[in-house]
C-alpha positions as CSV (number, residue, x, y, z in Angstrom):
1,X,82.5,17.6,139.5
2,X,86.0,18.0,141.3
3,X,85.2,20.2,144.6
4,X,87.7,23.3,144.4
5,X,90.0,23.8,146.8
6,X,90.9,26.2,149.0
7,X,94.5,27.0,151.1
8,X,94.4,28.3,154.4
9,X,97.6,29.2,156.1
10,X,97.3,32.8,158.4
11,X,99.4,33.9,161.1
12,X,97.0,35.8,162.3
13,X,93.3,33.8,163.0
14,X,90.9,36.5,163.0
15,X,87.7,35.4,160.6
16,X,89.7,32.3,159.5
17,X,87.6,29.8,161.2
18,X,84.0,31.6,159.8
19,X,85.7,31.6,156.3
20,X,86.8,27.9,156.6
21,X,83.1,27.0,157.6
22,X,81.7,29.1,155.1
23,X,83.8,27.3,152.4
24,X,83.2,23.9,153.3
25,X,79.2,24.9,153.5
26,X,79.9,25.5,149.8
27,X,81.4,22.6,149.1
28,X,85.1,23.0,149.0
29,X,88.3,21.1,150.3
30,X,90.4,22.9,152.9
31,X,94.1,23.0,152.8
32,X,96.3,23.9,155.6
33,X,99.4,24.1,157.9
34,X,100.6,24.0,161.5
35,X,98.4,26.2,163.5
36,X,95.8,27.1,161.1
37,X,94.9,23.2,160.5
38,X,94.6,23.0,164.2
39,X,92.8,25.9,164.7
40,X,90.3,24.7,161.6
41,X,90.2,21.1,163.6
42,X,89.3,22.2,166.4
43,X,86.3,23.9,165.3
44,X,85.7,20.3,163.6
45,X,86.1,21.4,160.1
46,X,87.5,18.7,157.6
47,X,91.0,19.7,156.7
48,X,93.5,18.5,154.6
49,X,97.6,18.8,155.9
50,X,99.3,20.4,152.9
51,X,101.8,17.9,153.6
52,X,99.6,15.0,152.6
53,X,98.9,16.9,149.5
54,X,102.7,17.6,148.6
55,X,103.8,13.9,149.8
56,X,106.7,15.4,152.1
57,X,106.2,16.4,155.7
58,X,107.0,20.1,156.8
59,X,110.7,20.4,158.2
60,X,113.3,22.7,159.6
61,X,111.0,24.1,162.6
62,X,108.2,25.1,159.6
63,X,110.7,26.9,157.5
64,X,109.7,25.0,154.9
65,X,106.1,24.2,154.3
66,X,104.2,25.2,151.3
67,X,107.4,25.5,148.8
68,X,106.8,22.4,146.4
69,X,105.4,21.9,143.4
70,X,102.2,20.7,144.2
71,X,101.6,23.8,146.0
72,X,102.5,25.8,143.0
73,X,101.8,23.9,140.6
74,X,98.2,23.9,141.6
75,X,98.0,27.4,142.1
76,X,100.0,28.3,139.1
77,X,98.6,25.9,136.6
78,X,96.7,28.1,133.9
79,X,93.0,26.4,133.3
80,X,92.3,27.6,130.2
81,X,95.8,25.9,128.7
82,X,95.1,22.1,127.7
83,X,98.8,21.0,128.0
84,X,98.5,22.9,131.5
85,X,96.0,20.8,132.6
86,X,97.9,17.2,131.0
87,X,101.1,18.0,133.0
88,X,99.1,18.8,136.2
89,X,97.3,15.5,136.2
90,X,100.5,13.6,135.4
91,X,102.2,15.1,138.1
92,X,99.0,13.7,140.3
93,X,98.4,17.2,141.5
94,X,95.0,19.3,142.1
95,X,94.5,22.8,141.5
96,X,94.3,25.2,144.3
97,X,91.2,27.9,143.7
98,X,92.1,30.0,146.5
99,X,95.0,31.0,148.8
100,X,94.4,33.1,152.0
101,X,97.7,33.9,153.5
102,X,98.6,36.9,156.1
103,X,102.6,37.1,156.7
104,X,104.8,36.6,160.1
105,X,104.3,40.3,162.5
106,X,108.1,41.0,161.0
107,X,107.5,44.8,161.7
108,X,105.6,44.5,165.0
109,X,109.0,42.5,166.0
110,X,110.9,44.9,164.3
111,X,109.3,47.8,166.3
112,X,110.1,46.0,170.2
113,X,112.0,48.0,172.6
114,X,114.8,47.1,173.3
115,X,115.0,46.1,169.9
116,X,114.8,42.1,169.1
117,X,118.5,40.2,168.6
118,X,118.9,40.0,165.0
119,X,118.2,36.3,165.4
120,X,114.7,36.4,166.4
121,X,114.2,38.9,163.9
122,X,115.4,37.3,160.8
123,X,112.9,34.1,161.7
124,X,109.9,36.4,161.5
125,X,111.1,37.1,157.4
126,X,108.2,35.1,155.8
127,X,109.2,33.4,152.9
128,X,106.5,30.4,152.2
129,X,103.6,33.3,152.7
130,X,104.8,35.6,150.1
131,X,105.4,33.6,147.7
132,X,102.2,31.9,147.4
133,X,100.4,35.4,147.8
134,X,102.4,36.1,144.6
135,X,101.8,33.0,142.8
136,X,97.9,33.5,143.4
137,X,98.0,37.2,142.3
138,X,99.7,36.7,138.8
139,X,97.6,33.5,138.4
140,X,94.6,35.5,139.6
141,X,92.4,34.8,136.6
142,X,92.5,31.3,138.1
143,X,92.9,31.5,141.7
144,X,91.1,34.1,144.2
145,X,94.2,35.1,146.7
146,X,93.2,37.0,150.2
147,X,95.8,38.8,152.0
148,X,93.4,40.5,155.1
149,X,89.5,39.5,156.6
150,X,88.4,42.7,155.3
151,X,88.0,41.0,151.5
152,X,86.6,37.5,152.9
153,X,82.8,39.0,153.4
154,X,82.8,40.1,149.8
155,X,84.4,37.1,148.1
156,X,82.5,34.6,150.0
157,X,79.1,36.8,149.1
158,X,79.7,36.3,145.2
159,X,80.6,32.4,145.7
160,X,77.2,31.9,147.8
161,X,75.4,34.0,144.7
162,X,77.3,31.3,142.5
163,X,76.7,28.2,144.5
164,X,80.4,28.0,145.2
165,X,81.9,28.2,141.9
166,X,85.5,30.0,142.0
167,X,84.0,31.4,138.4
168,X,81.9,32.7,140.0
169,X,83.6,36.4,141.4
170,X,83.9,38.3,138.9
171,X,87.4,40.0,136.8
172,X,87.2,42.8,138.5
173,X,87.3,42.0,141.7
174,X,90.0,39.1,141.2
175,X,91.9,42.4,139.9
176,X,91.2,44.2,142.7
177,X,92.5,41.1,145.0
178,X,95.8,40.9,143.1
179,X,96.5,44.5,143.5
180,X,96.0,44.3,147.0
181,X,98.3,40.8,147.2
182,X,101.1,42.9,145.5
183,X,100.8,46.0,147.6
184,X,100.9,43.7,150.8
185,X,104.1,41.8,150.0
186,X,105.8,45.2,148.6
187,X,104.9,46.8,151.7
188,X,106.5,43.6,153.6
189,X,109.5,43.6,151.7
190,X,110.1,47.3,152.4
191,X,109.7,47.1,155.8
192,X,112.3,43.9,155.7
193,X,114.9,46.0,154.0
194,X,114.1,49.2,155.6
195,X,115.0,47.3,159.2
196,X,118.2,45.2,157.7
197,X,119.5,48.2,156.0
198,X,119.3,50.2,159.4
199,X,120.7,46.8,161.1
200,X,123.4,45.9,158.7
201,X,124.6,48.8,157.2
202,X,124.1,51.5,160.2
203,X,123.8,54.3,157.5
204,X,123.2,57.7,158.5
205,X,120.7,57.9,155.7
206,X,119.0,54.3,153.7
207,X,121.0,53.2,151.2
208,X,118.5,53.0,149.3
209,X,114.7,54.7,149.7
210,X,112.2,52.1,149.8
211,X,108.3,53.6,150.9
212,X,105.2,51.8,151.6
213,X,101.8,53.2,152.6
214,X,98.2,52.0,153.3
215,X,95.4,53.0,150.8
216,X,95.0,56.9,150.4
217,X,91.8,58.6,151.5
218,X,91.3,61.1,148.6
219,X,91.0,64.8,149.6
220,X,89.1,67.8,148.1
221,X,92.1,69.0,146.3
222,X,95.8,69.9,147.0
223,X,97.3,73.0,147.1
224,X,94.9,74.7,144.7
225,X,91.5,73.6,143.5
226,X,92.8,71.9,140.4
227,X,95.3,69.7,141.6
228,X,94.0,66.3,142.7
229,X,95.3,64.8,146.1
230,X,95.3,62.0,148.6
231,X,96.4,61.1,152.4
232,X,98.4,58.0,152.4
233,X,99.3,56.6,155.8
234,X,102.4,54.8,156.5
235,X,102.0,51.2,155.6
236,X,102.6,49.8,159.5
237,X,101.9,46.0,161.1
238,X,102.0,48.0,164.1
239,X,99.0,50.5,163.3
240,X,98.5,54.0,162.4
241,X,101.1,56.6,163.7
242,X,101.7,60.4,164.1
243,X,98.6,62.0,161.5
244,X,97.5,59.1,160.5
245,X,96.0,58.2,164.0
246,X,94.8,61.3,164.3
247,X,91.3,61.2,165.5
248,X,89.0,64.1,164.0
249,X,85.9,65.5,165.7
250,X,83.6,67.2,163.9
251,X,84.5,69.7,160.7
252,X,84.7,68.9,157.0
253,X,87.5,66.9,156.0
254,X,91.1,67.9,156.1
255,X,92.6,69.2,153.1
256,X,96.1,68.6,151.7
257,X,97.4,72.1,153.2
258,X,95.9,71.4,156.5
259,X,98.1,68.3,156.3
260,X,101.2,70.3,155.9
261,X,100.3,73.1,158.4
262,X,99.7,69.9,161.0
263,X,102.8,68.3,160.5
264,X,104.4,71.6,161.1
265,X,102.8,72.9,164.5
266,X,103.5,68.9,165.3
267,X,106.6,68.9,165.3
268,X,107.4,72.3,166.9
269,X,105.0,71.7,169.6
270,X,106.6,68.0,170.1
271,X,109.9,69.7,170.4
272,X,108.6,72.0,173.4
273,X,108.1,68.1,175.6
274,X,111.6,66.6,174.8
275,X,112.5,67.9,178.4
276,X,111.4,65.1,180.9
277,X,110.5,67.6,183.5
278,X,107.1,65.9,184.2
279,X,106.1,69.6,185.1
280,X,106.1,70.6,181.1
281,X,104.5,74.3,181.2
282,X,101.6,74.9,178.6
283,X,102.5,74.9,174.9
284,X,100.7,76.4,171.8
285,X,102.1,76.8,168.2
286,X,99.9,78.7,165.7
287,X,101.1,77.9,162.2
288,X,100.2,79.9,158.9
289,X,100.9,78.2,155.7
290,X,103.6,76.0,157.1
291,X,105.0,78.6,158.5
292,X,104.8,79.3,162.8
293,X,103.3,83.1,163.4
294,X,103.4,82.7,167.1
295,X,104.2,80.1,169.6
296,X,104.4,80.4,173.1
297,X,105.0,78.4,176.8
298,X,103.5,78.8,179.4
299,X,102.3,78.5,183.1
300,X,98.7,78.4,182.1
301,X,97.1,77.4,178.7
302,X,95.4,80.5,178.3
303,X,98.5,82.5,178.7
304,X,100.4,80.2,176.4
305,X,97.9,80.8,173.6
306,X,97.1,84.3,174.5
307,X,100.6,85.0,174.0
308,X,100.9,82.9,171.0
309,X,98.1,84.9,168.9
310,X,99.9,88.8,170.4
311,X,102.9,87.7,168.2
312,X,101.4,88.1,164.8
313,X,97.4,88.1,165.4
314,X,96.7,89.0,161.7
315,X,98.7,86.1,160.2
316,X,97.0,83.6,162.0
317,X,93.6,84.3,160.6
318,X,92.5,81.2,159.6
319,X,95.2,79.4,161.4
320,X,96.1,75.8,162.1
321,X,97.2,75.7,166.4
322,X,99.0,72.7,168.0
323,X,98.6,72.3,172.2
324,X,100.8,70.4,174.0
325,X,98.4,69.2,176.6
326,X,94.7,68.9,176.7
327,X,92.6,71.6,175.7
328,X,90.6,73.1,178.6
329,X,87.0,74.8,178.9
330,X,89.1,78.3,179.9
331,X,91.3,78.0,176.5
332,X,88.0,77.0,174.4
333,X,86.3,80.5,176.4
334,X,89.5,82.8,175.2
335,X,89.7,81.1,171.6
336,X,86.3,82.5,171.1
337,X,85.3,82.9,167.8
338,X,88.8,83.0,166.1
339,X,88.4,81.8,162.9
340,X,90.6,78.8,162.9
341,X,91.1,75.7,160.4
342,X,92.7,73.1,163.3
343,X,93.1,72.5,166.7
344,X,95.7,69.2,167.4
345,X,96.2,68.3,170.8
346,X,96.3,65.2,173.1
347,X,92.4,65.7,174.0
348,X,90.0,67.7,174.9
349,X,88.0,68.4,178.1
350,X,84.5,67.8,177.3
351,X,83.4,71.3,178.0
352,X,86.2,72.7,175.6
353,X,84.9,70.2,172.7
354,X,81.3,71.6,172.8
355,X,82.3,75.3,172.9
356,X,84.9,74.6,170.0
357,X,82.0,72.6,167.7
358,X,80.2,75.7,167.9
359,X,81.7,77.0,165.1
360,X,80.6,74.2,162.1
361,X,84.0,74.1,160.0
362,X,86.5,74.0,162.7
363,X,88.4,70.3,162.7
364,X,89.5,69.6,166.1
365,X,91.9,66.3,165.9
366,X,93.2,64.5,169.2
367,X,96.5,62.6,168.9
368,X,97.2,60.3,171.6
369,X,101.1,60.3,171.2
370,X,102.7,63.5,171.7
371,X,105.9,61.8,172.2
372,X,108.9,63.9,171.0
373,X,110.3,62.4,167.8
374,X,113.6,61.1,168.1
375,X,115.8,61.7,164.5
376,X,114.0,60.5,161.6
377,X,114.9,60.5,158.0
378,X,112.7,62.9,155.8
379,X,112.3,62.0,152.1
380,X,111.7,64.8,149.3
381,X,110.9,64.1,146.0
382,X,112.8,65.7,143.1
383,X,112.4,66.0,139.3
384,X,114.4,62.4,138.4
385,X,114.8,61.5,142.3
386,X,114.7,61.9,146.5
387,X,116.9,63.6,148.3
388,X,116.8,62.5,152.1
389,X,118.1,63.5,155.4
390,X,118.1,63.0,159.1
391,X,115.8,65.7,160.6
392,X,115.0,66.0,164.5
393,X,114.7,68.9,166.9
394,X,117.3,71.0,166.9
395,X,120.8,68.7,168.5
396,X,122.3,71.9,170.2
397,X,124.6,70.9,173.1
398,X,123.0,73.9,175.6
399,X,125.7,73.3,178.1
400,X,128.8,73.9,175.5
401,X,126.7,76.9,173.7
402,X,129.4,80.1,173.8
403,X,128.9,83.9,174.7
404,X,130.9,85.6,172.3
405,X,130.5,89.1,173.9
406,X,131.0,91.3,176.7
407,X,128.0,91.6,178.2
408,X,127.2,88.0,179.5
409,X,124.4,85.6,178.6
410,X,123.3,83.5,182.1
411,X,121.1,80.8,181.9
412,X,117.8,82.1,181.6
413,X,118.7,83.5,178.0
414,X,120.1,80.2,177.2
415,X,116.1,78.8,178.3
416,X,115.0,81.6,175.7
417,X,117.3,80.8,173.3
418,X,116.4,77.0,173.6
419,X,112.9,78.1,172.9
420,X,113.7,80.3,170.1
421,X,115.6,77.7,168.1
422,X,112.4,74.5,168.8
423,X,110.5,77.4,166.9
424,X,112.7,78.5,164.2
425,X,114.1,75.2,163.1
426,X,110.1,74.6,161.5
427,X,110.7,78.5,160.0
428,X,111.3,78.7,156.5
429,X,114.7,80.1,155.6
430,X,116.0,82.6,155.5
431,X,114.5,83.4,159.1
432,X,114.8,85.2,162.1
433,X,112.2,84.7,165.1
434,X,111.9,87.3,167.9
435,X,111.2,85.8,171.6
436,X,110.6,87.1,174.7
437,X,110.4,86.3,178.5
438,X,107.0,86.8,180.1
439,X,106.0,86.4,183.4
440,X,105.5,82.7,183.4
441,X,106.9,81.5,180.3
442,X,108.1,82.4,176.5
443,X,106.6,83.7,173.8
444,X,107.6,84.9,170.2
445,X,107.1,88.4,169.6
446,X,108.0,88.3,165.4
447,X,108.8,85.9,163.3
448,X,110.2,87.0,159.7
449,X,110.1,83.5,157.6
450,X,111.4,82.5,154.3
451,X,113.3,85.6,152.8
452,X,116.4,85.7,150.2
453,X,118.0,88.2,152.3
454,X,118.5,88.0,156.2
455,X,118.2,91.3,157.0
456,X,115.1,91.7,155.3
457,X,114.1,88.8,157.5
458,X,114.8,91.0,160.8
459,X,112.8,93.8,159.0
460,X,109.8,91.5,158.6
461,X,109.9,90.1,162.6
462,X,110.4,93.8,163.5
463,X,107.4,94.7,161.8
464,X,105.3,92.0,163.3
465,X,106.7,93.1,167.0
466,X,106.6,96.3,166.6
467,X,107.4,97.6,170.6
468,X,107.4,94.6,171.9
469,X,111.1,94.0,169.6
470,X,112.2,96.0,172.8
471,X,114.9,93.8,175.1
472,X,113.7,90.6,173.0
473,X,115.9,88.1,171.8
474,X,116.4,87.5,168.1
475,X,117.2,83.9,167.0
476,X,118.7,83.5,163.6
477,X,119.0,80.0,161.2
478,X,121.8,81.0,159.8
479,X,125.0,83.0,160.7
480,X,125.5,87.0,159.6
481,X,127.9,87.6,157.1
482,X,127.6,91.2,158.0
483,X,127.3,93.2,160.9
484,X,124.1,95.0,158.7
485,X,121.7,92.3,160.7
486,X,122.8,93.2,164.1
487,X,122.9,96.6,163.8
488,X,119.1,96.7,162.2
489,X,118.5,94.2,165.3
490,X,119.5,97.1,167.6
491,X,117.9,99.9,166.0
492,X,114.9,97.9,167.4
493,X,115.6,97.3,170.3
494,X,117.3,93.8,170.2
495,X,119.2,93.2,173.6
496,X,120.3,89.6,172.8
497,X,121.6,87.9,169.5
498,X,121.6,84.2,169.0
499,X,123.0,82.4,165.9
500,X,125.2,79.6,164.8
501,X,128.4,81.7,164.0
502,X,131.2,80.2,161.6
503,X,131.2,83.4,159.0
504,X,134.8,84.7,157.7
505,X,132.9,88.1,158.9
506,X,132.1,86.6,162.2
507,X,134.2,88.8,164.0
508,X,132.6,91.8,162.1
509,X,129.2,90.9,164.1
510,X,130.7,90.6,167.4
511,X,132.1,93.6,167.0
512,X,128.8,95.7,166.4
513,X,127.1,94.0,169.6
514,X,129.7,95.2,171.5
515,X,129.4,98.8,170.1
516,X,125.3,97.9,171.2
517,X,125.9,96.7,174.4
518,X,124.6,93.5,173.2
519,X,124.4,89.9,173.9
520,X,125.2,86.9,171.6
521,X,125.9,83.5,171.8
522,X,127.3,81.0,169.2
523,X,125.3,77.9,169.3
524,X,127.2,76.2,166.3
525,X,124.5,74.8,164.7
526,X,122.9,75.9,161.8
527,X,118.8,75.5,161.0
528,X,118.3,75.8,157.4
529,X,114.6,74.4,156.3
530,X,114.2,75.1,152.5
């Protein structure tokens, strides 16, 4: 009987030399190349040189390795067609029974900083690798292909049950190996033209949308009980980022509107860091069904979340909070019992982890990287499509921002008002969010989220500040076409107005906070989130 062979080429070594040993204990030949033969050598395993199997020696630096026939031909070759056998042994070539290939670290190159000259880049495009991961996953009734040492344990289990015949691992799992061959050189390909579309083109949005993931981790359900749902991590050589490295401690598991009530207090409390003071003040963002109902900084962490929970401490029953720094035993002491979902922050101390557990269903997650986000493009899907856009925090230029009245606005209300918009640009629209100086920080005092009409959203953040609306600050998304908004704003005791301006009517609104005595600046940007 002819021994089956197997095809070894990896970039990356881990478990390659225990699988090469394994499959020569089991009586198979070993193909390889470059540094996987000499890796396989040196652990004195028999190995063959693909190039003594194809008859032509690798060239152009290794560009060219594994693309010929007998190659292909061996993997391709279909067993169970007679004049498919003939032509093989004409041509003088074997069969291949295996491939295990893992492709060039093209996205952990990709990812350097300062980013890699396009040159360097472009020779870590694998070409040789994906292609025989292909050919072995549509010839998969014939030959096993293994894309990551995860499967090898498995596969080499049902040859040793089968003395080492290829025939040996079942259907099923060859279809489960050739599902996971495609998905790994999709991924790669969409990571290739993901990078040379933002390289080449310099689009402000991807000229085309291209998204890869890593498995999904099923969750209980989505938004209601009878609609199925999954976490899928961004597919990334680099490892797990933002949610996705998210490390949980204790709780049940996360459901698919925790997920979106994260990402939300994630990105608002990120936005409270993008200062490089290295003397950040405490942040906290409480967040109720996507939406933030208080959000404070502050000297202390206490006082930030203290004053977070005083701006709307009804809504954020059963909350989701983000901190921006680790979680301390005095912050774990005033949370109490709150009924909460999620904590997310950069750690805990270990004091503040116990008292939190306390409670069984809370789900406390640390996240290492707090970093701010820089702009990233945001992909929505449609009936028939995407739509996608660049999203960041907010890209006001504070120093250009305009006072529009007569009574002035120094800097400390432009502090405010830079605080005010990091929390309203995560604020459904139409909205208007109330802040406040206190005596170390800033803190929302009403937030009025997601309404058709904008003055009813200044009802709504008045009713959630009741007195304390008195000499706050009220941020809006949008501009006022009427002067209806301002003056409601000052029957409650509004002293400063902050919006984008750029209404016909804008001179209307001015107007009516001069008639108040009020304050308002023009920050000409608007922050629409629909």
């Amino acid at each position: 009987m002819v021994a089956p062979r197997a095809l070894l080429s990896v970039f990356h070594k881990d478990g390659i030399v225990e699988l090469g040993q394994a499959l020569h204990n089991l009586g198979w030949e070993l193909l390889s190349t470059g540094g996987t033969s000499r890796v396989l050598r040196e652990a004195d395993l028999p190995v063959i040189d693909v190039s003594d199997a194809t008859g032509h020696p690798e060239c152009f630096d290794g560009r060219v390795k594994t693309l010929h026939p007998a190659v292909h031909g061996g993997i391709l070759v279909r067993r169970d067609r007679e004049d498919d056998m003939e032509m093989l042994e004409e041509l003088g070539y074997r069969t291949v029974d295996l491939v295990c290939v893992n492709l060039y670290p093209f996205e952990s190159v990709a990812s350097k900083d300062p980013p890699a000259p396009d040159a360097e880049l472009i020779e870590m495009i694998d070409i040789g690798g994906p292609t025989m991961i292909r050919s072995a996953a549509k010839n998969h009734n014939d030959c096993l292909v293994l894309t990551s040492p995860e499967q090898y344990d498995s596969v080499l289990s049902a040859l040793e049950s089968a003395n080492g015949d290829p025939s040996g691992v079942s259907q099923e799992a060859r279809k489960q190996l050739a599902l996971d061959a495609f998905q790994t050189t999709a991924a790669y390909d969409a990571a290739v033209s993901n990078e040379l579309d933002d390289r080449f083109n310099l689009p402000d949005v991807p000229s085309r949308i291209h998204v890869a993931s890593e498995a999904g981790t099923s969750l209980r359900y989505g938004e209601n009980p009878h609609q199925p749902a999954a976490f899928y991590p961004a597919a990334s050589a680099t490892g797990p980022k933002g949610l996705a490295a998210a490390v949980q401690h204790g709780g049940k598991e996360l459901s698919f509107n925790n997920y979106l009530d994260l990402d939300g207090a994630l990105r608002i409390a990120r936005g409270f860091l993008i200062d490089t003071d290295e003397k950040r003040p405490h942040g906290c963002v409480v967040i109720k069904h996507t939406n933030p109902c208080g959000a404070a900084i502050d000297a202390t962490q206490v006082g930030a979340w203290e004053n977070a929970l005083a701006s709307d401490p009804e809504s954020a029953f059963g909350c989701v909070i983000a901190f921006t720094h680790t979680v301390e035993k005095a912050t774990a002491e005033a949370i109490g019992g709150h009924f909460l979902e999620c904590i997310i922050a950069p750690g805990y101390d270990d004091d503040a982890l116990e008292i939190l557990s306390e409670k069984q269903n809370r789900r406390m997650l640390t996240l290492d990287d707090f970093t701010p986000r820089k702009d990233e493009v945001r992909i929505r899907q449609l009936d028939g499509g995407w739509v996608a856009q660049v999203q960041g925090p907010p890209s006001v230029d504070w120093s250009a921002v305009k006072c529009v009245t007569k009574a002035p606005a120094d800097d400390d209300l432009v502090a405010l008002a830079r605080f005010g918009s990091t929390v309203l640009s995560e604020v459904k629209s139409n909205s208007i969010v109330l802040v406040a100086q206190t005596e170390t920080g800033f803190a929302t005092v009403g937030v009025g989220p997601g309404q058709t009409s904008r003055v009813e959203a200044v009802r709504i953040a008045a009713r959630r500040a009741g007195d304390r609306a008195k000499g706050s600050m009220m941020v809006s998304d949008a501009f006022f076409p009427f002067r209806d908004g301002i003056d409601t704003a000052h029957e409650i005791g509004v002293t400063t107005v902050v919006q984008p301006g750029g209404s016909m009517r804008d001179q209307e609104s001015i107007d009516a906070a001069d008639e108040h005595g009020m304050a308002m600046i023009f920050t000409g940007q608007r922050l629409f989130l629909h």
